[in-house]
C-alpha positions in Angstrom: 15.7 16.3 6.5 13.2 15.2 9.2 12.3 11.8 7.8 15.8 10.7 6.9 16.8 11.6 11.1 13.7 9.4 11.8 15.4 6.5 9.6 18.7 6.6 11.4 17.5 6.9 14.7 15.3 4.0 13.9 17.5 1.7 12.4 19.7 1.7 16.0 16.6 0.6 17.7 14.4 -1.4 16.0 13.2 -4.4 16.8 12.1 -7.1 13.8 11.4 -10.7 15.6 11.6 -12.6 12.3 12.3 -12.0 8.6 12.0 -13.5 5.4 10.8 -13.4 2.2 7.7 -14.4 0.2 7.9 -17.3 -2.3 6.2 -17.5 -5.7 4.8 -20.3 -7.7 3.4 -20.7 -11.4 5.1 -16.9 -12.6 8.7 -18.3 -13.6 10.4 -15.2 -15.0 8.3 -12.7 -13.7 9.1 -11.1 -10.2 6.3 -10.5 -7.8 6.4 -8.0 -5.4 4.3 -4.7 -4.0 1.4 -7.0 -3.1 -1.6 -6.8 -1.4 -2.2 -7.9 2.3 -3.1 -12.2 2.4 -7.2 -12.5 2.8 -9.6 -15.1 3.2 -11.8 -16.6 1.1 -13.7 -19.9 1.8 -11.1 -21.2 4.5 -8.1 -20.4 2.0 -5.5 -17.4 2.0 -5.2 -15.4 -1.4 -3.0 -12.8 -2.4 -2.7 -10.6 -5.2 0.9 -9.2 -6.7 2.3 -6.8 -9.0 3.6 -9.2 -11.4 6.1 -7.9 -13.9 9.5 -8.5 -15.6 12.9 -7.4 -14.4 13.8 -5.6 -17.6 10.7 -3.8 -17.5 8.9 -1.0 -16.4 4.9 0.2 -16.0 3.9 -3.1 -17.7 3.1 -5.0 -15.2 -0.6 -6.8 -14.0 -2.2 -7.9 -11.2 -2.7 -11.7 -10.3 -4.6 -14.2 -7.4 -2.2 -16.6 -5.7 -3.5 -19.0 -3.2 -1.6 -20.1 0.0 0.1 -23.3 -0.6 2.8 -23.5 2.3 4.3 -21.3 5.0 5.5 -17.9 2.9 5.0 -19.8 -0.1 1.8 -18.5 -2.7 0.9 -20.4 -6.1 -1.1 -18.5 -8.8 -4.3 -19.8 -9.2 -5.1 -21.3 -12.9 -7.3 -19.8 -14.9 -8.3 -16.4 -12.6 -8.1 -12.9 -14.0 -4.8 -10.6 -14.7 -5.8 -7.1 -14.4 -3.6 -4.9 -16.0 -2.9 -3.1 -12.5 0.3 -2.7 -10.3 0.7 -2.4 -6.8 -2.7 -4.0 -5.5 -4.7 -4.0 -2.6 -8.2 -5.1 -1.2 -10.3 -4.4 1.2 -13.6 -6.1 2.0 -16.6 -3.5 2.4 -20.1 -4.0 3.3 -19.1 -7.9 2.9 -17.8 -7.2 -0.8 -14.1 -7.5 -2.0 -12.8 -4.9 -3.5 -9.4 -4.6 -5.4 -7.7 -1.3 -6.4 -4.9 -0.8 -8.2 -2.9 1.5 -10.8 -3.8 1.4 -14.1 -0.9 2.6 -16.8 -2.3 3.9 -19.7 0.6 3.8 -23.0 0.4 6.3 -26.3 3.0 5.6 -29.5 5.1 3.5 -27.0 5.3 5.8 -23.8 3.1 6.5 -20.9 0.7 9.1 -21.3 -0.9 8.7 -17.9 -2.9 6.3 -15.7 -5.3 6.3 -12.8 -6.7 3.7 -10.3 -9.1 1.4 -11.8 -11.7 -0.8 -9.0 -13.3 -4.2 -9.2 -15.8 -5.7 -6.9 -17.6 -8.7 -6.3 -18.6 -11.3 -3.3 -16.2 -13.8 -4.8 -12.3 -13.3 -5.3 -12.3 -15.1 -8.1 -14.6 -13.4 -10.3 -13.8 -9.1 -9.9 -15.9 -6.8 -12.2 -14.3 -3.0 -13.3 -16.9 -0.5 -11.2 -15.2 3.0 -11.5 -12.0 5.2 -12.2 -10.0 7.5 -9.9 -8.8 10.9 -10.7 -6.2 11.0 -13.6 -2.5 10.8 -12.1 -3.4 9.6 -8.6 -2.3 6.8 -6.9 -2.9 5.3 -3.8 -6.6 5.8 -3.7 -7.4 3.6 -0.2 -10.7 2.5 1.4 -12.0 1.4 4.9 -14.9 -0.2 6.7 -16.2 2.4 9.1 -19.2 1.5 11.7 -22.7 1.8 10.1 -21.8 0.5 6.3 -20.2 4.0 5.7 -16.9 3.9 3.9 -13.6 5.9 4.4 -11.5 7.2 1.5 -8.3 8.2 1.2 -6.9 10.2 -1.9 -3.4 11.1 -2.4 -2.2 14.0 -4.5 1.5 14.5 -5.7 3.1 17.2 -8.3 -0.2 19.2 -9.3 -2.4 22.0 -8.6 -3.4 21.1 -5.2 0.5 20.2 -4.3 1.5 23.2 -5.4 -1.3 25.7 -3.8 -0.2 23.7 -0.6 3.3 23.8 -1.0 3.9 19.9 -0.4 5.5 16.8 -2.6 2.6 14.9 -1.7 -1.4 15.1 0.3 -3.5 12.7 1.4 -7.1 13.7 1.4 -10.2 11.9 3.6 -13.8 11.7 3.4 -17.1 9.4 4.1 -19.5 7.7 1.7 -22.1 5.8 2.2 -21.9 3.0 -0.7 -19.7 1.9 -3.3 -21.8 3.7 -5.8 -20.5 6.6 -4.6 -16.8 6.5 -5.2 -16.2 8.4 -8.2 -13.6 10.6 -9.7 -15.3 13.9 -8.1 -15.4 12.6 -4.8 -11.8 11.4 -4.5 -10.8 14.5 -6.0 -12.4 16.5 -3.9 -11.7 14.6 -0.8 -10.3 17.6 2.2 -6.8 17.3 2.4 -5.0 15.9 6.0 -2.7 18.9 6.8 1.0 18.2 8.7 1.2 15.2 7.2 4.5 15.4 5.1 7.9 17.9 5.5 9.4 19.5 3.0 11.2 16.9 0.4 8.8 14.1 1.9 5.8 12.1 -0.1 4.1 9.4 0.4 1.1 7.8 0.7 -1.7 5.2 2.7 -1.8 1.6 1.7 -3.7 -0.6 4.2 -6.1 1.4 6.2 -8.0 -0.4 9.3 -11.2 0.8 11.9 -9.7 0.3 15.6 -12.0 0.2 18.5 -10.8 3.5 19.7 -13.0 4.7 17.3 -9.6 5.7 15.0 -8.7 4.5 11.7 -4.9 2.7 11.5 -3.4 3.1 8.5 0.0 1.6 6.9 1.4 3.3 4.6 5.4 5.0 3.1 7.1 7.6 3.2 9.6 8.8 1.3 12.4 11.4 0.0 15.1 11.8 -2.5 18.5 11.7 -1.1 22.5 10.8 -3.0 24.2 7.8 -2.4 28.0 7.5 -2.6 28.8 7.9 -5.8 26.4 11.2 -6.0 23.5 9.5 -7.7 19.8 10.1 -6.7 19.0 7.6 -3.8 14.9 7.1 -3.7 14.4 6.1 0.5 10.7 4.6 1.2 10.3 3.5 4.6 7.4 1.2 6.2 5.6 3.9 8.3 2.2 3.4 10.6 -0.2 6.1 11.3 -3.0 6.6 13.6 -5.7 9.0 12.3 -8.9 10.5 14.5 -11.2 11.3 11.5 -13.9 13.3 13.2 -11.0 15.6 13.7 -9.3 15.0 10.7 -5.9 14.9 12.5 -2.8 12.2 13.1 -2.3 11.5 16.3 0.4 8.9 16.2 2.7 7.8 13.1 6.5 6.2 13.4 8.2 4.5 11.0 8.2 0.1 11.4 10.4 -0.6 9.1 13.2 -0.3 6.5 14.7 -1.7 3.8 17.0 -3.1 5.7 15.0 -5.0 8.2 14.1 -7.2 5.2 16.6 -9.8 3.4 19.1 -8.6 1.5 18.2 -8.8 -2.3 17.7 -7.5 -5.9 17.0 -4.2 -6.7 14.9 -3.1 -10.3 17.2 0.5 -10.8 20.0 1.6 -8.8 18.4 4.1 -7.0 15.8 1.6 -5.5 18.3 0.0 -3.5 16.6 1.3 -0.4 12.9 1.3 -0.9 10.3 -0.8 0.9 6.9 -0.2 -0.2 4.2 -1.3 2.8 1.5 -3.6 2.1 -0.2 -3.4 5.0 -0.3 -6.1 8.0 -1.6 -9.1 9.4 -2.3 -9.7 13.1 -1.0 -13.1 14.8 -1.9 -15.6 17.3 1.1 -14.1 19.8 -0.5 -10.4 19.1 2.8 -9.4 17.5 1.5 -8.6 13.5 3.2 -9.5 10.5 4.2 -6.7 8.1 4.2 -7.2 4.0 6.3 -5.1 2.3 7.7 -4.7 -1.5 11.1 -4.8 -1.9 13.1 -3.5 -4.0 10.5 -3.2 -6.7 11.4 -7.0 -7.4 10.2 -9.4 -4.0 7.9 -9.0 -1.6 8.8 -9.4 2.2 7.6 -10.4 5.5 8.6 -9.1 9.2 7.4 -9.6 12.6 6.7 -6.8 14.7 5.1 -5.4 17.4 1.8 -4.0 16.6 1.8 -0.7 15.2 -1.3 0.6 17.2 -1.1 0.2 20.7 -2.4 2.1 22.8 -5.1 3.1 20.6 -7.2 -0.1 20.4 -7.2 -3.5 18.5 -8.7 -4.0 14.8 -12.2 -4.0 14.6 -13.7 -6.1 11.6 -16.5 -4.7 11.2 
């Protein structure tokens, strides 16, 4: 398997500067982990995390923590949990905007879910604006030059995986306001070909405009392997890509990090032992960039390391 070669042969080189993990305040009992990328808001840093018990599984919400020391993040009294896992945000057109998965339950089991969105100019105070396609996660947008908006889709196990012959595709296209991100448009979105290998899926989770002109994107990838007792191994790997979307092709992507780049900890199952879900990243003062990343499906982590991009220009916020 291609992507599993790419782990090994990564793991003898890479280079992490620092690692550690990210600390949780106001949640006891709850793990918090798969977050979104820190923001700022009025001269503070937020974050919002999938916040969930051990023992259980797809019930899990979304909640705002505010910056209160050096890795450390307190949940902010009285703000919103939206009944969402894995978050992210993105601020378009000067609006925040927070995605995330919404698990729908009938007669005590999951009967399916979609991404739900919220917007507003104020962190605090998201409002529900639209729906993704049933059964997709990973829905992703990005600030492109001229108020126009990127969006990434991301397909896995259906009629467009199997016509394409793929575990998972990522689809892109361009709108031109957030009243235009709909169900239809997501779905519809043309698929980015040569993007996975056979046994490989995956998906975007932070996406950034560069000054090349490119979009960065952070995102996973991942495959099914055995560990050594024969039981099914799920491997996600921190991966960076660089995408030329006039083109609609990939022009760079390597993986940045692994499970094991990242303290040692908890795991939720057994076979998540060695999965690291991206959050995206955050650039420094010493132009290294500081990679979020679940763990586990129980903590979230933090890693230096070089920036992803080079060579095809610096973040552009636009």
């Amino acid at each position: 398997m291609v992507l599993e070669k790419q782990k090994i042969q990564f793991e003898k080189t890479k280079k992490i500067f620092e690692s550690t993990k990210l600390k949780f305040y106001g949640v006891d009992g709850w793990d918090v982990y798969n977050t979104s990328i820190p923001f700022e808001f009025e001269g503070d840093m937020y974050i919002y995390g999938r916040v969930e018990k051990r023992d259980e599984w797809a019930q899990s919400h979304a909640r705002l923590f505010k910056k209160t020391g050096m890795d450390e993040w307190t949940w902010v009294p009285g703000s919103m949990m939206y009944p969402l896992e894995d978050p992210f945000i993105s601020v378009i057109n000067g609006t925040y905007v927070l995605g995330g998965t919404h698990v729908r339950y009938r007669k005590n089991a999951i009967d399916t879910f979609y991404a739900y969105f919220y917007s507003s100019n104020n962190p605090y105070n998201l409002r529900y604006f639209t729906t993704g396609p049933e059964y997709m996660k990973d829905i992703r947008l990005v600030q492109l030059p001229n108020n126009r908006i990127g969006v990434f889709s991301r397909h896995r196990k259906n009629e467009v995986t199997k016509k394409h012959g793929k575990e998972a595709l990522v689809g892109f296209t361009i709108i031109d306001n957030l009243y235009e991100l709909d169900e239809f448009v997501i779905n519809t979105a043309p698929i980015i070909h040569n993007l996975f290998n056979d046994g490989e899926w995956g998906g975007f989770n932070q996406c950034y405009y560069l000054s090349s002109g490119h979009i960065g994107i952070i995102g996973h990838k991942s495959y099914e392997t055995l560990n050594e007792e024969g039981n099914s191994l799920y491997v996600y790997v921190n991966m960076s890509f660089v995408f030329d979307y006039i083109y609609g092709k990939i022009l760079d992507e390597k993986i940045i990090a692994t499970r094991s780049c990242y303290p040692a900890g908890p795991a939720k199952k057994p076979y998540l032992v060695d999965c690291a879900f991206a959050s995206g990243i955050v650039m420094r003062p010493d132009g290294k960039a500081d990679l979020y990343s679940g763990i586990g499906d129980t903590e979230e982590g933090r890693v230096v390391i070089d920036y992803p991009f080079e060579g095809y220009g610096e973040i552009v916020n636009i």
